[in-house]
C-alpha positions as CSV (number, residue, x, y, z in Angstrom):
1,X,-36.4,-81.9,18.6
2,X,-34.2,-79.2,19.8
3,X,-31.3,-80.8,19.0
4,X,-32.2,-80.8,15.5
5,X,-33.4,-76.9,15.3
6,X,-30.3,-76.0,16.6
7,X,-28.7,-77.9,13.9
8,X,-30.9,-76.9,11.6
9,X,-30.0,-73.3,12.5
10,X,-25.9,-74.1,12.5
11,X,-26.4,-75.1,8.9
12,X,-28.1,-71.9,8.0
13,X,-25.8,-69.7,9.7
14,X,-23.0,-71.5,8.2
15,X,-24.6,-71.4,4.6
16,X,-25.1,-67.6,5.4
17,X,-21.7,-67.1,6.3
18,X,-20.4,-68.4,3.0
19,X,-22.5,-66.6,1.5
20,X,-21.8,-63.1,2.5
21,X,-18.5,-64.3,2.2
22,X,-17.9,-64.9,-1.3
23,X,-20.3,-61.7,-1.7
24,X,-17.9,-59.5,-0.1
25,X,-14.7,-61.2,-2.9
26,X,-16.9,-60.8,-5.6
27,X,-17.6,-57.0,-4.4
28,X,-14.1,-56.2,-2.9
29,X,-13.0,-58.2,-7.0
30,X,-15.0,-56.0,-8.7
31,X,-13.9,-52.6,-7.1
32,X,-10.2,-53.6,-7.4
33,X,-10.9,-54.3,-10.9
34,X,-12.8,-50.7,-11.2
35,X,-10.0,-48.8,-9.5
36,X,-7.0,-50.3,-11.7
37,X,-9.1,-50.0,-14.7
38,X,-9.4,-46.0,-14.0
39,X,-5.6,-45.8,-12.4
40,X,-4.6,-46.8,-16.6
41,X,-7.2,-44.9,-17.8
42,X,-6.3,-41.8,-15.7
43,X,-9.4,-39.8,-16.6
44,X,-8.6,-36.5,-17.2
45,X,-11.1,-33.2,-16.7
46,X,-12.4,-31.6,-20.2
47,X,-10.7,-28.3,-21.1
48,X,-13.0,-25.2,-21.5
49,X,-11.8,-21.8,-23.4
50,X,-14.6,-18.9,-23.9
51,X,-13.5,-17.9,-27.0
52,X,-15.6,-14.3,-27.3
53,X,-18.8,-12.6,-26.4
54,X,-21.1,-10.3,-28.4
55,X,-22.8,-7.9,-26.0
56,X,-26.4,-6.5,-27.5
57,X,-27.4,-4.7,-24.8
58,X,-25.6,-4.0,-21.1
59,X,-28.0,-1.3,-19.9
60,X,-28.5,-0.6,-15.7
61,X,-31.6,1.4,-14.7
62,X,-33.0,2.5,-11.1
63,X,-33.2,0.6,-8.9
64,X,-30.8,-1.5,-9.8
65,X,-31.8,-3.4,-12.4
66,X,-30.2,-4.8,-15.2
67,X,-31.3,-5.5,-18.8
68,X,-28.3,-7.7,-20.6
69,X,-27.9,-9.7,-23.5
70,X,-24.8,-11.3,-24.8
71,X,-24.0,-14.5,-27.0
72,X,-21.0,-16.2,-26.1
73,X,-19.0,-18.8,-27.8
74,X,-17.4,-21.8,-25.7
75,X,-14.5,-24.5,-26.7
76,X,-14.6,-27.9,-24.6
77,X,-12.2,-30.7,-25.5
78,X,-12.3,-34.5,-24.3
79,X,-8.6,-34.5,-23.8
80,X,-9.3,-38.5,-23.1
81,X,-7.9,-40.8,-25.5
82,X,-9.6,-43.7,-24.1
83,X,-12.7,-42.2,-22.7
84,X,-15.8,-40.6,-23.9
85,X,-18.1,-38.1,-21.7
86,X,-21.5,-37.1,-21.8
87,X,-22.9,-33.6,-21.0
88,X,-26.1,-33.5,-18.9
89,X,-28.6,-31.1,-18.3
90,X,-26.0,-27.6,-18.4
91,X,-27.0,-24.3,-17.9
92,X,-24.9,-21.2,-19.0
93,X,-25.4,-17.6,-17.1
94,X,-23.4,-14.6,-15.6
95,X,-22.1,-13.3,-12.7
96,X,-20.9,-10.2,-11.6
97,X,-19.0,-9.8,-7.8
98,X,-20.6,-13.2,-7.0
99,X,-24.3,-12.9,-8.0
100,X,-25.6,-14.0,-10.8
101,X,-27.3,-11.0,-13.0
102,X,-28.6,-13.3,-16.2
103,X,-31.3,-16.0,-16.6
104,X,-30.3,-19.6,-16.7
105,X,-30.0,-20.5,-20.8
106,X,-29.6,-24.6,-21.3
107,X,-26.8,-26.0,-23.6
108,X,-28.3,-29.1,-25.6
109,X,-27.4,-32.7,-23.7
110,X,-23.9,-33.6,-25.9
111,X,-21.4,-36.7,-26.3
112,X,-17.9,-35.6,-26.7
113,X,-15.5,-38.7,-27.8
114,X,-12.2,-39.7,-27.4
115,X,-9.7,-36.4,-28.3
116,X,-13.1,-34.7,-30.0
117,X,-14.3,-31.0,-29.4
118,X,-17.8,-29.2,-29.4
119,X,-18.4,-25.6,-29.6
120,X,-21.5,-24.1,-28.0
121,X,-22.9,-20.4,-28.9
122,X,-25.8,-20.0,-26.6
123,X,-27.4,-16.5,-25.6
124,X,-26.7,-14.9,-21.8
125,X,-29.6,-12.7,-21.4
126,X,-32.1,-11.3,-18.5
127,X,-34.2,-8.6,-18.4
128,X,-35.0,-6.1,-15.4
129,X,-33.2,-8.5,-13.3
130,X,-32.8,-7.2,-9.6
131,X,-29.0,-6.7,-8.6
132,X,-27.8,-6.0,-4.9
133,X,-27.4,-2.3,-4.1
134,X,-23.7,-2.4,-3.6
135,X,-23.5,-4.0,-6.7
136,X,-25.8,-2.0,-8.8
137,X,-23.3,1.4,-8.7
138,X,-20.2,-0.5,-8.8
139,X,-21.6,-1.9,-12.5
140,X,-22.6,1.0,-13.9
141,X,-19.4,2.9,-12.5
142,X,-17.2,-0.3,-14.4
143,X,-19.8,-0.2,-17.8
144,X,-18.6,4.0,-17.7
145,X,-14.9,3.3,-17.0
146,X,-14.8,1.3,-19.8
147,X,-14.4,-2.6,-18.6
148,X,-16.6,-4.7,-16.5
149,X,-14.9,-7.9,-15.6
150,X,-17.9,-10.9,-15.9
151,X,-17.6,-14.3,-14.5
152,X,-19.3,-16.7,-17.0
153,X,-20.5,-19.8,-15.5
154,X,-21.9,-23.2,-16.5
155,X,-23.4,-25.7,-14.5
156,X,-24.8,-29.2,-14.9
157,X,-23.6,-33.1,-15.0
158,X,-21.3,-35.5,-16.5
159,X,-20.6,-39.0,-17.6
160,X,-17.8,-40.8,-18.5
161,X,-18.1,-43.9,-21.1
162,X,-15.4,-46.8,-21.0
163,X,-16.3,-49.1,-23.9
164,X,-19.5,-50.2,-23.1
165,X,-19.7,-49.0,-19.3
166,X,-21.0,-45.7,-18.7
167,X,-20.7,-44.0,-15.1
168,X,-23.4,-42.5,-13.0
169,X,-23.8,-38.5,-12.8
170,X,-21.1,-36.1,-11.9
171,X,-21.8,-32.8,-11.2
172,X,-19.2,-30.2,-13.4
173,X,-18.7,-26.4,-12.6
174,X,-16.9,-24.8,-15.3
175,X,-16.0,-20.7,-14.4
176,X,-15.1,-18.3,-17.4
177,X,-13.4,-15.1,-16.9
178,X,-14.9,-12.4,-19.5
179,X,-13.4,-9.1,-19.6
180,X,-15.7,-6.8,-21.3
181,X,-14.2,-3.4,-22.6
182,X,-16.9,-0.9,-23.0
183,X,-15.8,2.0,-24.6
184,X,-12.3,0.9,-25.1
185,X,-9.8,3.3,-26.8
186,X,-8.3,0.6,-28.3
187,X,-10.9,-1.0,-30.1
188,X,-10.5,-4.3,-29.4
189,X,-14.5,-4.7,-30.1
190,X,-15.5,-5.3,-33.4
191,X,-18.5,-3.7,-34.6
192,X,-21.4,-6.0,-36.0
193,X,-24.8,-4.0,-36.7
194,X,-25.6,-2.4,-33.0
195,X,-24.1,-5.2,-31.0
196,X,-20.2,-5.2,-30.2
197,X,-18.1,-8.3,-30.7
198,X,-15.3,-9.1,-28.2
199,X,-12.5,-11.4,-28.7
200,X,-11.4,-13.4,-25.0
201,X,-10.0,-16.1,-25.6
202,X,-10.0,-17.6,-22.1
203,X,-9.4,-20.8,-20.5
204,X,-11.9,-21.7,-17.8
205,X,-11.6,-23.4,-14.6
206,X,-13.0,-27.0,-14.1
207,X,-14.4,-28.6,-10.9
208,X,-15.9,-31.9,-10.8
């Protein structure tokens, strides 16, 4: 009887074996197959440019609170030729010296094909929002200079479509910089009602 459990239990660890075998080719197959498919793809990041911003109110009270809102216009581009990406769940706002000093304002979910551009306009605003003291007189001594340099940010996830494969989630950090010239003596601003339109034209940083 024991002679036959224990060959029982050989042919079951030798089935097992083969098993785990030819599921480690089939896996190691399948990631080789992965990685040269994306080495001849060579995904490349999307491009981001923050084209202007239209400032409606900029206005710092005691204590340190600030009342902003702005509309800016961004350019992406899908500079893939083989490879479409989806944006997921992004978020626009500002910061100033490293804090953020606007609300979060969500950019609608969007496919961007192969070589193919979208242009988002979404509003930056926040309202009585509570700025570190340090940074409180800094921005109003900037906003009476005449510039204030802003860091426009977005936020969210990514994913890339080969065919008919589509990736899990990436996260993307895209960093604008806006130079905003209050009060500028060359009037770069252009006038539209109360609100001041600036042109930036500015590429963006990209982090996946």
């Amino acid at each position: 009887m024991s002679k036959y459990c224990d060959s029982h239990k050989d042919k079951w660890r030798k089935r097992l074996g083969r098993i785990c075998g030819i599921t480690v080719v089939v896996l190691f197959i399948c990631l080789f197959i992965i990685l040269i498919t994306w080495a001849i793809l060579q995904p490349k990041k999307p491009r981001f440019i923050i084209q202007d911003a239209t400032i409606f109110n900029f206005n710092v009270s005691a204590p340190n609170l600030l009342s902003s809102q702005m509309q800016v216009t961004v350019w992406s581009r899908n500079p893939n030729d083989k490879i479409g990406i989806y944006y997921d769940s992004l978020h626009i706002y500002a910061n100033y010296h490293s804090q953020q000093i606007t609300y979060y304002t969500s950019i609608p979910n969007a496919y961007q094909g192969h070589k193919d551009s979208n242009v988002w306009s979404p509003f930056v605003y926040g309202t009585n929002v509570p700025i570190a003291p340090y940074n409180g007189p800094l921005l109003s001594e900037d906003k009476e200079t005449g510039s204030v340099s802003l860091m426009i940010k977005i936020d969210g996830r990514v994913k890339w479509k080969v065919g008919a494969i589509t990736t899990g989630r990436y996260h993307i950090h895209v960093t604008c910089p806006a130079y905003i010239a209050f009060g500028n003596k060359n009037n770069d601003g252009l006038f539209i009602g109360t609100a001041v339109k600036f042109q930036l034209q500015q590429r963006c940083s990209v982090s996946l």
